[in-house]
N, C-alpha and C positions, 0 to 999 in steps of 0.2 A: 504494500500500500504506500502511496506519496507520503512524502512527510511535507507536514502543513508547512508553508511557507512563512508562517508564524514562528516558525522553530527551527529554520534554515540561519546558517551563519550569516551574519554580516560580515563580510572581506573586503579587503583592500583592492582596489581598483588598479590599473596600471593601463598604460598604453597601447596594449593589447584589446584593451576593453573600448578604445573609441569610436566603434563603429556597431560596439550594444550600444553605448552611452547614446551616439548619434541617434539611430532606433527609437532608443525610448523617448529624445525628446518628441522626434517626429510622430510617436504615436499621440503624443498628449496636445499634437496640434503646433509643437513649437519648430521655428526653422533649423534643418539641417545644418549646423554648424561644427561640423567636421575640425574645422583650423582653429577653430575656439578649443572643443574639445583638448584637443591636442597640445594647446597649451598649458587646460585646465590640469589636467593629468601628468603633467609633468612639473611644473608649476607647485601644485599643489597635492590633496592628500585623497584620492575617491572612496568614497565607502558605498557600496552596493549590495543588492539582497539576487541570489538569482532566482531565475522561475522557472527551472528544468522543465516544465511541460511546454514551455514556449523556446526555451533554447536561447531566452534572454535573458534581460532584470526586470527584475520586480519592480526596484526600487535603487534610486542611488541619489547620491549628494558629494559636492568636492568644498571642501576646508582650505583655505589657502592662507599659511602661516605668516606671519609677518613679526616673531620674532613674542616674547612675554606678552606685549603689550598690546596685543592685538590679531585676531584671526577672522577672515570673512568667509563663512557660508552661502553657498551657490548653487546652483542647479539642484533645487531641492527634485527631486520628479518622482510619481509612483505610475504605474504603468493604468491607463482607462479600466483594466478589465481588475486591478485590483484596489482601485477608489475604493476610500472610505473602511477597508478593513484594518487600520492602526498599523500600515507600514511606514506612514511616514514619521509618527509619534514614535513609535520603536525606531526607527533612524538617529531623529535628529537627537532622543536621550542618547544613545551611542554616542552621538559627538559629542555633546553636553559633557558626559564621562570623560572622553576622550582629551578635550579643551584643557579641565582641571578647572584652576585658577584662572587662565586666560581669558582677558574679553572678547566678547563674540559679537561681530555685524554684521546684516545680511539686507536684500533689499526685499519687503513682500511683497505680493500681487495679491487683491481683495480675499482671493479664493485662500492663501497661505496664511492669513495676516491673522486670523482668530487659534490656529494651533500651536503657533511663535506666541501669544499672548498668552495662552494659558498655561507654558512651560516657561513662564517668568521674563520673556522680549518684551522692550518698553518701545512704546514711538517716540524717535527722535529729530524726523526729519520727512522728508517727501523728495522726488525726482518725478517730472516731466517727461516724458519723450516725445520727441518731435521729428518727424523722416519725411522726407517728400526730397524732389527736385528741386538743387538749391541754385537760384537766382543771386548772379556775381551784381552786390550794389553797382550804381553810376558811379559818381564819383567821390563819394566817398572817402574821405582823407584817412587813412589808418597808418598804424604804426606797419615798419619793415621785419619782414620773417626772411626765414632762410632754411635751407636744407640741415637737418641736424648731422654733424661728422660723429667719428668714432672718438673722437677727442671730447667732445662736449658730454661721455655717458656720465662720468663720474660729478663733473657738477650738476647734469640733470638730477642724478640719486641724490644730491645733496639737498639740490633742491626741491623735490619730491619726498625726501624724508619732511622738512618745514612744512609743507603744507596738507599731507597726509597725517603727517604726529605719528609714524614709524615710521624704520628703513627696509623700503619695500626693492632696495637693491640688485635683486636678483630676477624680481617682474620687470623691473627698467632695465636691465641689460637685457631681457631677450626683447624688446622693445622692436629693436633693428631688423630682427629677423621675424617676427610676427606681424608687424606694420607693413605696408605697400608706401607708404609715406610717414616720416616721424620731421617736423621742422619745429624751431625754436625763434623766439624772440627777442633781441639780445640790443639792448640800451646803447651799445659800442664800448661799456667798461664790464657789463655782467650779461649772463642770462638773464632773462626773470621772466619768462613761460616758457613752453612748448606742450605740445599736443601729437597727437598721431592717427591716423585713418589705416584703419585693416576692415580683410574683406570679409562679407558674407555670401552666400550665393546670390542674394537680392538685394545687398545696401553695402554702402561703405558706413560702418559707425566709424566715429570721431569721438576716443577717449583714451586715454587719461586727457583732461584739457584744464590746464596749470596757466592763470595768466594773473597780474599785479589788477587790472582795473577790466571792465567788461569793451573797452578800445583795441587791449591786446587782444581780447578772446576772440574778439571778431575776425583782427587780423589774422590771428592764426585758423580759422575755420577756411573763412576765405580761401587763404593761401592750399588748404586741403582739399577742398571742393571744387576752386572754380573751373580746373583744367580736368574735371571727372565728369563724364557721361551718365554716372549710376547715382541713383537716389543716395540718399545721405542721412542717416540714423544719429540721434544723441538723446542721454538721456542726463538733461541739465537738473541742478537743486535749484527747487522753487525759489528759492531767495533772489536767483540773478533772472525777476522777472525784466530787465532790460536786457540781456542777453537772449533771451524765450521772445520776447517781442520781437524782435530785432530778425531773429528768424524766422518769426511767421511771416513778417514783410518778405521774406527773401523766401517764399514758396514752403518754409517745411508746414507741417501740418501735426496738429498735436493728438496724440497719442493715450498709449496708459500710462497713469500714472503709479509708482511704489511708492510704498514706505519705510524709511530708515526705518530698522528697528535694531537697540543694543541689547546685552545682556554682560551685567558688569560694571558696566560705564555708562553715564549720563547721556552722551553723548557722542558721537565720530570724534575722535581726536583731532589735531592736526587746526590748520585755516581757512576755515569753511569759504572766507571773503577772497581766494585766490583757487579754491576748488569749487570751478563752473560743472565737472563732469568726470568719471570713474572712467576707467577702460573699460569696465563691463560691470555690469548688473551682480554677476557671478563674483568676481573679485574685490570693487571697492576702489 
């Protein structure tokens, strides 16, 4: 006889697993995102449940460490055909376990947002999405970007730790090789933003997006977008509603919106007022 999937191990995921992982988002309606995966799982830590009668997962979720002071929760998914039977509650305690002491932040979606709350996630925040065909302003006076070099990783990580509140080190160095575009914004004596555009099969998102005032952010979308054919995904914090504005004028079109939620900590660490936008939903 099967044994209930109730009672099947939770294991460690690995890169061998990105193409169950891709599967199960696609079963739940969410886009094939293969190159995401890919980094999630290397990246960070996957925990999955499988479900031998389908030859998939049940259930998985990826942790992506950033060191004591901080860990983001991602890709929570249970499979349609096993909704609602306490796979995702039995997950996300595994991690919970797993965490320790460590603070935990994740982004939720309406449907996730009441199971994060009742295993002790506070709301601390909100994000936008906004994706359509972006429209290059006229004229516009913005500040100068530039292509980012191999030289510029380590003050980016510098500057990425400031305004994150860890050192997410290790997600900015593969940056270069997960991006199709990564540019920076640089004063002529310092950096002080940059951003980057990787693919999906149907959008370029634009994240991590790091700038001093909502002038650079612009600049730096701009400069990622306006030489692209393919729609353009972001998922901005509602506080920079003149950044959100600013792109609905330029064609995008708004979206779902999540909910920061922490567990630990009051709040996202780091400078909310130079963090317009995460690299993904899944990471932070």
């Amino acid at each position: 006889m099967p044994t209930p999937l109730s009672e099947l191990p939770i294991r460690p995921l690995t890169r061998g697993d990105l193409v169950l992982c891709a599967d199960l988002a696609e079963d739940r309606g969410w886009a094939r995102e293969d190159h995401k995966w890919g980094l999630l799982l290397t990246a960070g830590t996957g925990y999955g449940i499988d479900d031998p009668a389908a030859k998939g997962l049940a259930a998985v979720c990826v942790v992506t460490s950033f060191g004591p002071d901080l860990a983001a929760i991602g890709m929570m998914l249970v499979a349609g055909r096993h909704a609602r039977q306490g796979l995702g509650r039995r997950l996300m305690a595994h991690v919970l376990r797993e965490a320790g002491d460590t603070p935990l932040a994740l982004y939720a979606t309406p449907y996730g947002r009441p199971l994060y709350q009742q295993l002790g996630f506070t709301d601390s925040g909100e994000a936008e999405r906004v994706h359509g065909q972006f429209r290059t302003p006229g004229r516009e006076p913005l500040p100068a970007t530039r292509p980012a070099t191999p030289g510029d990783l380590p003050v980016l990580a510098r500057l990425d730790a400031e305004v994150f509140g860890v050192d997410r080190t290790p997600m900015v160095a593969r940056l270069p090789a997960f991006a199709d575009r990564l540019r920076v914004a640089d004063n002529g004596s310092a950096i002080i933003g940059y951003a980057a555009a990787w693919p999906t099969p149907e959008t370029d998102v634009i994240g991590p997006l790091v700038a001093p005032d909502v002038e650079t952010a612009k600049a730096l979308v701009c400069s990622l977008a306006m030489d692209s054919a393919r729609p353009v995904r972001m998922d901005v914090d509602v506080r920079h509603q003149g950044l959100l504005t600013w792109l609905k004028e330029n064609g995008l079109e708004a979206g779902i919106s999540t909910t920061v939620m922490t567990y630990g900590i009051p709040e996202l660490p780091g400078d909310w007022t130079r963090r317009f936008a995460p690299l993904s939903l899944a990471t932070g």
